[in-house]
C-alpha positions as CSV (number, residue, x, y, z in Angstrom):
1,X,10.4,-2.9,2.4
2,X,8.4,-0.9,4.8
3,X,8.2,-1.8,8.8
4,X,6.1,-0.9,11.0
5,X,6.4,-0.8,15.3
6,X,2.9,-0.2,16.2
7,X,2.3,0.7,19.5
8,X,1.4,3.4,21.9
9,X,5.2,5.0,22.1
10,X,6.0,3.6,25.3
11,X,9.5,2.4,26.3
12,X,8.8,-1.3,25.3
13,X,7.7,0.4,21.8
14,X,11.0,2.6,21.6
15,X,13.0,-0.7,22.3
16,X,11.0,-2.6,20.1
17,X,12.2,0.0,17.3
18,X,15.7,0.3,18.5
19,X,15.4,-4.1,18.3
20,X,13.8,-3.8,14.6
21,X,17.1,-1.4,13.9
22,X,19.5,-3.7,15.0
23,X,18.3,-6.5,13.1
24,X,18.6,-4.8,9.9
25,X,21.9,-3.9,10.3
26,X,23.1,-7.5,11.3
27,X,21.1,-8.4,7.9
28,X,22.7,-5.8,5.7
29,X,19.3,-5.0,5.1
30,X,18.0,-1.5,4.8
31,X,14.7,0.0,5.0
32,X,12.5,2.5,7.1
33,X,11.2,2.1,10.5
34,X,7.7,3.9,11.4
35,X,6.2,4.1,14.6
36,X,2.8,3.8,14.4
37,X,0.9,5.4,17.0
38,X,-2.3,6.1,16.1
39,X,-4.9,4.0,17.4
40,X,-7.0,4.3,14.1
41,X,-3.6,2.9,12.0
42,X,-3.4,0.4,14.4
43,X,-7.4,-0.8,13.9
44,X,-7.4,-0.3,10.3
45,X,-4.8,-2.8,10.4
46,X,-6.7,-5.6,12.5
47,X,-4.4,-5.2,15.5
48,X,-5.9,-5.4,19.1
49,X,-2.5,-5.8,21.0
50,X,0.5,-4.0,21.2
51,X,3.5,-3.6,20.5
52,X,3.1,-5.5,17.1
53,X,5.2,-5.9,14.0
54,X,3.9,-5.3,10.6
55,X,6.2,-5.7,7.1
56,X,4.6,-4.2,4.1
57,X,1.1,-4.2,5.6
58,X,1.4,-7.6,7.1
59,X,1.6,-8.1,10.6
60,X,3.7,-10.5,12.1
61,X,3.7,-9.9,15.6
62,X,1.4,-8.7,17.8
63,X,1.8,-8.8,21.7
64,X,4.8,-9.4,22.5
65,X,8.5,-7.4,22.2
66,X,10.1,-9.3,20.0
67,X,14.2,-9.7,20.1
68,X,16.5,-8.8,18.0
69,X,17.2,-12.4,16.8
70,X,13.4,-12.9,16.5
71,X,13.3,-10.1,14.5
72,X,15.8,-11.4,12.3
73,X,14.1,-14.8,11.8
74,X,11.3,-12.8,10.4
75,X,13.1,-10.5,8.4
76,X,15.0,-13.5,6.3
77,X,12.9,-14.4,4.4
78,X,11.9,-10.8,3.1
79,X,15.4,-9.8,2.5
């Protein structure tokens, strides 16, 4: 499973990370978290607002920091 945080590396982004971590770890699940930065990445992948989430290329969030338990409700049905 590959996530993505994309975003411009602000704190929201770095807590949106630290969020996506935590919510792995209460699922047992592993995998890598990338944070995207690059504003080309970001376009090429059809996002227009930040942060956003994206799990193996598709995103599932975009504007908003998501929670931890919001993360999780995502992330179930991939694990």
């Amino acid at each position: 499973m590959r996530i993505q945080v994309l975003g411009t590396g602000s704190s929201r982004n770095r807590e949106f990370v630290a969020n996506v971590e935590s919510a792995l770890e209460e699922l047992g699940l592993a995998a890598a978290v990338e944070a995207v930065e690059s504003i080309h990445q970001m376009v090429q992948l059809g996002v227009m607002s930040m942060p956003a989430l994206a799990i193996d290329g598709e995103i599932k969030s975009t504007g908003r920091l998501l929670t931890t338990e919001e993360i999780k409700e995502v992330l179930r049905p991939v694990g």
